[in-house]
N, C-alpha and C positions, 0 to 999 in steps of 0.2 A: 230730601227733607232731612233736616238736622233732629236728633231726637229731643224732646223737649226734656224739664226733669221729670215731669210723670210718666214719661214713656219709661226712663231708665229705673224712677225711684218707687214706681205705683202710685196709684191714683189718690188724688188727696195728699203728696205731698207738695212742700212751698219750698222756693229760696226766698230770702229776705235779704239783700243787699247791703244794708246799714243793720246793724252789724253782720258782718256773713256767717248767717245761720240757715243751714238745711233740716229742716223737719219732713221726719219719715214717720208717719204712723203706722204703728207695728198692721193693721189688720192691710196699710196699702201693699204687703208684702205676701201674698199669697201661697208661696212654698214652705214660709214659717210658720211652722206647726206648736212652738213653745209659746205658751202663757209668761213666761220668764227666762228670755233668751240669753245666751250669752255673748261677748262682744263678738267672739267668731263664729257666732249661728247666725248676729246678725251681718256682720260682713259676708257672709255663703248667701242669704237670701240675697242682698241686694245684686248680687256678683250675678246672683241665677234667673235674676230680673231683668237685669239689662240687657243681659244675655240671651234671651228669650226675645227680645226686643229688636237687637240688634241684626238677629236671625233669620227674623220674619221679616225687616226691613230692610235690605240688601241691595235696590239699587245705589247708582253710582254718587250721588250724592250725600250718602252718610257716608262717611268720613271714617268708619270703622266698621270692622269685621273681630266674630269671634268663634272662636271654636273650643269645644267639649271633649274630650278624650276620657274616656271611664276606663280603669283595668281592673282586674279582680281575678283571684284574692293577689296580692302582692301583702309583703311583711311590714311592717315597720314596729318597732321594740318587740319584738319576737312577736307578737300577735295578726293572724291573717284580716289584712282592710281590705274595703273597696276605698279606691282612690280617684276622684275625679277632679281633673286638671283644665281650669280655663286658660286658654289662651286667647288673649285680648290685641288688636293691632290697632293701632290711630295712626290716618292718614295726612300730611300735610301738599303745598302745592308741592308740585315737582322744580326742583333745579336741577340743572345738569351738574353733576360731581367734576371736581376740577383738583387734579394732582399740584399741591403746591410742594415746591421741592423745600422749600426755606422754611417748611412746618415739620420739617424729619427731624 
C-alpha cells in the first residue's frame, strides 16, 4: 500500500488539488514540541513523520525506504551537536540499464 498524505503528513492533514495546497496542522505533527516553529523545526517534524511511517510500513509495495543515522557529539562551527541524518530512497519500475555508446 502507497502511503496516503496523512500517513506521511499526520492526521488531519488535506491536499487540495485546485489550487495545490497542502495543509499540515501543527498539532498533526507530533514530534513538534514549539508553540512557534520555525521553517526548519517544521521541515525536521515532517521528515520524522514520514519517516516513522515509512518504517513501520516496509512491505514491498511502498515504493520507499528510509533510514536514521544519529552521531554524537560531532563539531560543527566549533560547538559539540548531535546530528541526525535521514536518508530517504524512492523506488521506480525496474528497466534494464542499456550502454548507449552515442551518449558518451
Amino acid at each position: 500500500m502507497q502511503p496516503g498524505i496523512t500517513d506521511l503528513f499526520g492526521a488531519n492533514s488535506t491536499f487540495s488539488g485546485t489550487p495545490k495546497v497542502l495543509e499540515i496542522p501543527l498539532s498533526s505533527l507530533p514530534s513538534l514540541t514549539s508553540a512557534n516553529p520555525t521553517a526548519l523545526e517544521l521541515y525536521a517534524a515532517i521528515i520524522a513523520n514520514a519517516h516513522a511511517w515509512i518504517n513501520a510500513n516496509t512491505d514491498a509495495s511502498v515504493m520507499a525506504s528510509s533510514d536514521l543515522v544519529v552521531s554524537s557529539p560531532i563539531t560543527r562551527n566549533g560547538t559539540a551537536k548531535t546530528q541526525f541524518q535521514f536518508s530517504e530512497r524512492f523506488y521506480g519500475p525496474y528497466t534494464a540499464p542499456t550502454f548507449d555508446p552515442n551518449a558518451v
